[in-house]
C-alpha positions in Angstrom: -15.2 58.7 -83.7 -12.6 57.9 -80.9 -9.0 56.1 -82.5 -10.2 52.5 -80.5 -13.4 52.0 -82.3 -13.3 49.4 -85.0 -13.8 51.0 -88.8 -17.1 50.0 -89.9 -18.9 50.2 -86.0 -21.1 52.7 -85.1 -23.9 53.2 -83.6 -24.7 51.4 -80.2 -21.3 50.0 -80.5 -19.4 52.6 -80.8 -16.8 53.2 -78.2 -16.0 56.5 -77.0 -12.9 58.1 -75.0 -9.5 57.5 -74.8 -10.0 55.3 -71.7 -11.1 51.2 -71.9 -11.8 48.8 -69.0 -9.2 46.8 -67.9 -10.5 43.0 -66.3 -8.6 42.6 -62.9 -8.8 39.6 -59.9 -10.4 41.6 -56.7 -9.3 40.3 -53.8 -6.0 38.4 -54.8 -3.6 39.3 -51.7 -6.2 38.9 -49.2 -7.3 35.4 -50.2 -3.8 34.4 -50.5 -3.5 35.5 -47.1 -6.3 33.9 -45.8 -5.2 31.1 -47.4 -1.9 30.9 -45.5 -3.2 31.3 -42.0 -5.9 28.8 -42.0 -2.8 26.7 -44.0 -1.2 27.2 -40.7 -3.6 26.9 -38.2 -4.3 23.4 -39.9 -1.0 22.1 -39.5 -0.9 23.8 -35.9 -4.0 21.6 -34.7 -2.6 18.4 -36.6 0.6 19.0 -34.9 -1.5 19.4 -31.3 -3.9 16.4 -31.9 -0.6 13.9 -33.1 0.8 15.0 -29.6 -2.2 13.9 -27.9 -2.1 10.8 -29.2 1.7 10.4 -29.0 0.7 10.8 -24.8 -1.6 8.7 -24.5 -0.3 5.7 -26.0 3.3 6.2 -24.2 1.9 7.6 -21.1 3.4 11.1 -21.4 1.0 12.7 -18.6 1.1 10.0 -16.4 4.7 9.9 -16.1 5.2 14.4 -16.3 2.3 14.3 -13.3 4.7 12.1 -11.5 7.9 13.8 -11.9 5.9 16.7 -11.1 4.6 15.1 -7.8 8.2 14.1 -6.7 9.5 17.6 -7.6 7.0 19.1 -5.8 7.0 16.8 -2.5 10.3 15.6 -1.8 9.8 17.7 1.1 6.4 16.3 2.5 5.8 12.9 4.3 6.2 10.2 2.5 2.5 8.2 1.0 0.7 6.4 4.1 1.9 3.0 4.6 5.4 3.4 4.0 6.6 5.6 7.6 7.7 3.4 10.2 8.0 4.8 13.9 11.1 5.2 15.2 13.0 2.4 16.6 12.5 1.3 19.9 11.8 -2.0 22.0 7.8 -3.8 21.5 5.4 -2.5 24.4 5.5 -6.4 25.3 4.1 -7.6 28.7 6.9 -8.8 31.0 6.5 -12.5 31.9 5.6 -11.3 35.6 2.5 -9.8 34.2 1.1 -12.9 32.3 -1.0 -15.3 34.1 -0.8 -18.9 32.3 -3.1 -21.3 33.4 -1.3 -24.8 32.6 -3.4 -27.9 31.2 -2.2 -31.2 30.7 -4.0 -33.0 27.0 -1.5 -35.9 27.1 -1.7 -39.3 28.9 1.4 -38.8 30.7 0.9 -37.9 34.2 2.0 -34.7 36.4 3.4 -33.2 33.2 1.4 -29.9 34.2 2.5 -29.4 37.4 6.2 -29.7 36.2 6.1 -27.3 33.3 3.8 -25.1 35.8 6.9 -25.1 38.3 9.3 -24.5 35.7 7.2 -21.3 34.2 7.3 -20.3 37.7 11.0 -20.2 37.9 11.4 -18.8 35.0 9.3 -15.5 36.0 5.3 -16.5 35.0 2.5 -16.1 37.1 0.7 -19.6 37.1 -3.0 -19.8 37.3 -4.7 -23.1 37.2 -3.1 -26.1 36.8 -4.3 -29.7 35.8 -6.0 -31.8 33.1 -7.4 -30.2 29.6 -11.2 -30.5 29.5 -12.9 -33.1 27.5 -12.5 -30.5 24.6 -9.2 -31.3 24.3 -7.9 -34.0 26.2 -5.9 -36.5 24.0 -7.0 -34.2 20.8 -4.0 -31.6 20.7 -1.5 -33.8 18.8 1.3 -31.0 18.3 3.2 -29.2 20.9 0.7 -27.4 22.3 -1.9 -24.7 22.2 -1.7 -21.0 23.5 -5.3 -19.9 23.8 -6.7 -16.8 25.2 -8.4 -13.4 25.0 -8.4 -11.6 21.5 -6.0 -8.8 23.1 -3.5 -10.9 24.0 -2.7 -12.2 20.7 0.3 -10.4 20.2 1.3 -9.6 23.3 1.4 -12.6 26.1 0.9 -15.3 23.0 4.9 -14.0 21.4 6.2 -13.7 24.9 4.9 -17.4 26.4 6.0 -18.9 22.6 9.3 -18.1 23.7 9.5 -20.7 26.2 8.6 -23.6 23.8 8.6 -23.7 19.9 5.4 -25.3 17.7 2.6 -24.0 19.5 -0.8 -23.2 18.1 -2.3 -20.1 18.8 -6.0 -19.6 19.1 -8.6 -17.0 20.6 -11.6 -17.1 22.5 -14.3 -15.1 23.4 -12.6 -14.4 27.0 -12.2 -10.6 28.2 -9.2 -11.2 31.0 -5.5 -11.2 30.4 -4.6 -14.9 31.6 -3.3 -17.3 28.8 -4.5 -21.4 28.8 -1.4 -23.5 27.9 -2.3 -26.8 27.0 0.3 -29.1 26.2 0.1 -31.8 23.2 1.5 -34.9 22.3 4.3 -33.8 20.9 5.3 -31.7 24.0 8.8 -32.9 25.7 10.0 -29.7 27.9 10.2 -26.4 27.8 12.9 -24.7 25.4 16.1 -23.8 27.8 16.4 -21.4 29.9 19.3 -19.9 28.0 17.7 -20.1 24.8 14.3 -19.0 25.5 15.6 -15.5 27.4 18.0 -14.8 24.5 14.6 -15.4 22.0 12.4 -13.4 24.7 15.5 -10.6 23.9 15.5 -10.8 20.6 11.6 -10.4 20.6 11.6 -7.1 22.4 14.7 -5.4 20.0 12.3 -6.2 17.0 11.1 -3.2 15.3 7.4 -2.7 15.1 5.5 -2.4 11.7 5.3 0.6 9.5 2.1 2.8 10.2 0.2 5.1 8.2 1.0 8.4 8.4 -1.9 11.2 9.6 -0.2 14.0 7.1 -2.0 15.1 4.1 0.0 14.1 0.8 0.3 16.3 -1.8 
């Protein structure tokens, strides 16, 4: 009978040997391990998701991509729309080159002529000259009307406005070059000489508008 067996036990129950089980937790390292890394990863991904959100409410990405953009291109053209050409006088017809064709829409008498003879002076080629058609006669009740071919919108119509002020501009389904002035109620005389060639200065020194650019942005 071994020394750890109860007096009075025997039999089936009788325990043998110097040696008894011992009741130990397997595993207790590695689950507390376990337990620490998906602890961490947990927090990790909390962390990362809290960040997303923390972007997209502040605009975090939109405003990194653009410091990123003007780090990266300072060097390349600027975005279409915002490069100007270079200074340099309008491409604008010369008054030699613009034939005006001068109509008279008021009930004052020879007032066609005269302004024809002044444009004359003053450098214009003159077309026709005499009353405005049925169209217009007695209808234009401002100082006049500039009207012409598509094309010479902004090139003969800014040069001719410089030798009178209030004048309506309008287009017409015309293919030549030659401008209709037809003059209005309102229409005195021409603006002086002095003051219409400093305006037809000024006109040419003014810089053109800004152009897109044909460079690829980053």
């Amino acid at each position: 009978m071994s020394m750890l067996t109860p007096p009075g036990m025997g039999g089936k129950y009788r325990i043998t040997g110097d040696k008894y089980p011992r009741m130990r937790r397997t595993g207790g390292p590695r689950r507390l391990v376990l337990a620490i890394i998906a602890s961490a990863a947990a927090m990790a991904l909390i962390g990362w998701g809290t960040l997303q959100l923390i972007q997209v409410f502040t605009g975090g990405d939109k405003a990194s991509a653009a410091a990123g953009t003007t780090q990266d291109c300072d060097h390349r053209t600027p975005e279409p729309g915002t490069t100007p050409k270079p200074d340099h006088p309008r491409a604008l017809p010369k008054p030699a080159q613009i034939t005006v064709n001068v109509f008279n829409a008021t009930p004052r008498g020879g007032l066609a002529k005269k302004t024809a003879d002044e444009l004359k002076k003053r450098g214009f080629a003159i077309g026709e000259v005499g009353n405005a058609t049925k169209q217009y006669d007695k209808k234009v009740k401002g100082t006049g009307i500039l009207l012409g071919a598509k094309k010479t919108a902004d090139t003969a119509f800014p040069v001719l406005g410089t030798q009178l002020a209030g004048t309506e501009h309008r287009t017409d389904a015309r293919t030549g070059g030659e401008v209709d002035l037809i003059l209005g109620t309102r229409f005195k005389e021409l603006a002086k000489k002095e003051d219409a060639d400093k305006a037809l200065a000024e006109l040419a020194k003014a810089k053109p508008t800004p152009t897109p650019s044909t460079e690829k942005s980053c």
